[in-house]
N, C-alpha and C positions, 0 to 999 in steps of 0.2 A: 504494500500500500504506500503510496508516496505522501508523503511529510500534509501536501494541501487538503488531501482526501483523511489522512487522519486528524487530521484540525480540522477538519470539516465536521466531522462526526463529534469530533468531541466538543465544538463551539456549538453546535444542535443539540446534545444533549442538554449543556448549561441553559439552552436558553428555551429545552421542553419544560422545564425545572422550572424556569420562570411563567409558565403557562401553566403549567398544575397545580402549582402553589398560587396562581393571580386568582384561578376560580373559584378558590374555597373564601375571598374575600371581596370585597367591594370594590369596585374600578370604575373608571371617568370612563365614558360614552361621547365621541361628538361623531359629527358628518362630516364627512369627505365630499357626499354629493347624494343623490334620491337614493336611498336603500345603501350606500356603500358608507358603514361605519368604520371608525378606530377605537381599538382604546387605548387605556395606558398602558396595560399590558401587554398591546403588540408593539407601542414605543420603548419598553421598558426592555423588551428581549429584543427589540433591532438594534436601541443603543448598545447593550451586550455583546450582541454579535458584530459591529461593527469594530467597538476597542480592540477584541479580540483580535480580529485580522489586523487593525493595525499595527498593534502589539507586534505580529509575527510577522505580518509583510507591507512592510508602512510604504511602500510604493506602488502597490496594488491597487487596482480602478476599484469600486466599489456600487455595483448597483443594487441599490435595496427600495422596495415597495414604499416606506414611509418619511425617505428622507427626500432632498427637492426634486426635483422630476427631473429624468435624465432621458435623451435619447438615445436609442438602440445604438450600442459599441461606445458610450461613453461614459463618463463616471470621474469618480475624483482619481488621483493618481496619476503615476505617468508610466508605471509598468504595461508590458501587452496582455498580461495574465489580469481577469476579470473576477469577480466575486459578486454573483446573483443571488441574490438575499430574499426570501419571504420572511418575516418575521412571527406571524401568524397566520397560514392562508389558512381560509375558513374564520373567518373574525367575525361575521354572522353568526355562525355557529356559536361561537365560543362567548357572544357575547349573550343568547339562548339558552346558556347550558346542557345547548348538543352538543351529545361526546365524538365529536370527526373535526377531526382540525390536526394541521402540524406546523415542525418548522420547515423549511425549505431550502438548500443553501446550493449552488451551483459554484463551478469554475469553468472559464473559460477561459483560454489560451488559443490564440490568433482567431480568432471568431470560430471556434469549436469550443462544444461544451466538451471537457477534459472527466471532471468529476459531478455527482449529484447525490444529494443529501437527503432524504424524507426522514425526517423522526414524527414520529406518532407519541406525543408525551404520557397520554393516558392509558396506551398499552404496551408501553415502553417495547415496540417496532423499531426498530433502526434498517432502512432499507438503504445501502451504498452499493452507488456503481463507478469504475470507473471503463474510461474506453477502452476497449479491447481486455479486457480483465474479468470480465462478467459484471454481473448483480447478486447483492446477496441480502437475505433479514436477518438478521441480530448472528451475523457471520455465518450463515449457512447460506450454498447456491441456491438462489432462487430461479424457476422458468415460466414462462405464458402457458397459456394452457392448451389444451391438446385439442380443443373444441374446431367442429371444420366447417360448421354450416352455421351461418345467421342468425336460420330458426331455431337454433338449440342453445343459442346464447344470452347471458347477461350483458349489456352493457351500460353504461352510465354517459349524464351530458351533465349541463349547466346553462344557463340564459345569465347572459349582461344585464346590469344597474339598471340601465336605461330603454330595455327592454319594451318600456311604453312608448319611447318612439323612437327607437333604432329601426330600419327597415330588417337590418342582418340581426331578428331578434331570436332564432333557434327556433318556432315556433314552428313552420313549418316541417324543418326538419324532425322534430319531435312526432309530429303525425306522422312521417311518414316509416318513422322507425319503431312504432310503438304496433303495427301493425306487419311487423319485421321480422321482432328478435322475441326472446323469450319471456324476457323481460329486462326492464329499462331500471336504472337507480340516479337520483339524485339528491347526492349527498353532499355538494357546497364547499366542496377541496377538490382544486383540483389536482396539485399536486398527489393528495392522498387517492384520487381516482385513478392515476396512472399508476403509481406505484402499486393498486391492487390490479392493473393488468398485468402488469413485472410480474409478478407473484400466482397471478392466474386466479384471483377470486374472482375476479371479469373477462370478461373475454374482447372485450372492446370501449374505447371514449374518443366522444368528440366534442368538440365545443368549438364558440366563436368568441371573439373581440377578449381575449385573455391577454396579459402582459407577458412581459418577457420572464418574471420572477414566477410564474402562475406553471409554467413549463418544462423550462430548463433542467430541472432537475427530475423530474418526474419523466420527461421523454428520452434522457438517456439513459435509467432504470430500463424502460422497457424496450429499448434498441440491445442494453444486455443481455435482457434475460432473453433473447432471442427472436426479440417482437420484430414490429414494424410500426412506422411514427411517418405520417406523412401531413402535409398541405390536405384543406380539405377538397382541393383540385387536383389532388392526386399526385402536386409536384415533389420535388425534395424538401424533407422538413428544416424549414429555419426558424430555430426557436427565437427569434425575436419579430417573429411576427404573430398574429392577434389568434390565427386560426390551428386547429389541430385534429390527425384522427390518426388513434394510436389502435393499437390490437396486439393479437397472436400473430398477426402474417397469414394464417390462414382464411379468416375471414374479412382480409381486408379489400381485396378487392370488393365484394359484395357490399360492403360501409360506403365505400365513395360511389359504388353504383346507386344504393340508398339516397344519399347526398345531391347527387344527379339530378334524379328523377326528378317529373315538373309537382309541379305544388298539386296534392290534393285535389281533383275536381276541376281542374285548370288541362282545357286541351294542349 
């Protein structure tokens, strides 16, 4: 394991610690914007994870969900090694006292994600991949699952903030997958949705208008554990952009056929 991927895991552990201990207590609530809250406890473990990397690599870029907004391939620092940070994805959740939520941590070296972090605080999960090295949960190989048809599957989405007038609101595609697969789950991480296809409790995710922090780590789990992670136009996956559709490989083509299809009722 290389030095960034072990700081990886163990600056996600400190700062699951910071998330399971926030929920047995009272915390600040504000808006971000319609539906998309913060609290102080996803400030509270970004500050965290950020000393930390400085601490260890104080010339490393740093892009993390709550701190000023940065565009794709920038950040503070001046090294070309990156650090993609969720601090709480699922902050919704966590802020409902539903138990699906993690931390998130990525690297990226020359615009490749290098290594990826999902810890899961409340069932103390630690899912690490890095590239060409495999995936694994709490140090054991992890794989996608062996599922080959559609209709036999689980898979999981998510819908944007803004949903009420985004035109690209998931809705459609929701109909048309719901009518699809075995059945559908949405559980509000989506990092934590990927990492359960690495692992194979899913067998497919897709979603739209996600960050770059919402991704990155969760879609090179499942490139390890031997999936497939694409555009949801079917091209090469680039984790800094909004859209994603991850799987087993086996059922991915059938996901972007899905995807395809015209809208519901619509010649």
């Amino acid at each position: 394991m290389h030095d960034h991927t072990r700081h990886a895991s163990e600056i996600a552990r400190e700062a699951g610690a910071i998330l399971r201990e926030g929920q047995r207590h009272p915390f600040a609530i504000d808006m971000k914007g319609n539906r998309d809250l913060v609290t102080s406890v996803d400030t509270a473990s970004e500050k965290l994870i950020l000393d930390r990397i400085r601490q260890n690599y104080p010339d490393d870029r740093i892009v993390a969900e709550e701190s000023a907004p940065v565009a794709p391939g920038e950040g503070t620092g001046t090294c070309s090694r990156a650090w993609i940070v969720d601090p709480l994805d699922g902050t919704n959740n966590f802020a409902h006292g539903y138990p699906f939520y993690c931390v998130a941590i990525a690297v990226e070296e020359a615009g490749e994600v290098v290594t990826g972090v999902v810890y899961d605080p409340l069932r103390d999960e630690m899912f690490v991949a890095e590239r060409g090295a495999g995936a694994t949960l709490n140090g054991k190989r992890i794989r996608v699952s062996d599922a080959s048809l559609l209709g036999d599957s689980i898979v999981a989405t998510g819908f944007p903030y803004d949903r009420s007038a985004a035109s690209e609101n998931n809705l459609g595609n929701l109909s048309r997958f719901i009518l699809s697969v075995r059945g559908i789950r949405r559980a509000g991480s989506a990092e934590l949705d990927l990492a359960y296809v690495a692992c194979g409790r899913l067998d497919g995710f897709w979603e739209l208008g996600l960050k770059i922090w919402d991704v990155a780590a969760g879609g090179l789990l499942v490139l390890e554990a031997g999936g497939a992670v694409s555009q949801t136009d079917g091209s090469d996956w680039d984790h800094s952009r909004g859209d994603i559709v991850a799987s087993n490989g086996r059922v991915h083509d059938e996901m972007l056929a899905v995807l395809r299809a015209p809208e519901l009722g619509v010649d």
